[in-house]
N, C-alpha and C positions, 0 to 999 in steps of 0.2 A: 441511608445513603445508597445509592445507584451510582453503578462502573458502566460506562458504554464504553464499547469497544469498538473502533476503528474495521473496519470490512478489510482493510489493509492484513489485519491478525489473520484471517482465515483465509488469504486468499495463496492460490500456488506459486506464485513469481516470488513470493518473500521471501528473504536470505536475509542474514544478518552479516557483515564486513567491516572487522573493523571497527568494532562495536557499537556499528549503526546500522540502523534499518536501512536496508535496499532491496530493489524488485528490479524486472527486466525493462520495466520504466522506466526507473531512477536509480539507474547503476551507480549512480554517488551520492546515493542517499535519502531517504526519500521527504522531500518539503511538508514542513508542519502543516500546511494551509491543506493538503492533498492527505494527508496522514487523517487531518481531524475533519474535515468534512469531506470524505470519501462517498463517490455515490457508485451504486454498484452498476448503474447504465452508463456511466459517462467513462470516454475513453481517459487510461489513466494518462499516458503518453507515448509516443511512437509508436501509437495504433492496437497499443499492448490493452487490455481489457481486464476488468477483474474476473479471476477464472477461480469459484470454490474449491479449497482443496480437499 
């Protein structure tokens, strides 16, 4: 059995609030659709980008 894990997990804007996943993206949370097909070139939202933490 193989875990992939979301680029989301590693990236620096992630915060948990509330006992949901949020980034400087998705300050309310961050959408399943974005969560599970995260691409590491594509801008996340409001120009925010994924940044390795």
């Amino acid at each position: 059995m193989s875990v992939i894990l979301s680029k989301c997990a590693e990236c620096t804007h992630l915060y948990a609030e509330d006992k949901k996943l949020s980034c400087k993206a998705f300050p309310e949370g961050i959408p399943f659709e974005v969560f599970k097909d995260a691409d590491e070139d594509k801008e996340c939202n409001n120009g925010i980008k994924f940044e390795r933490d």
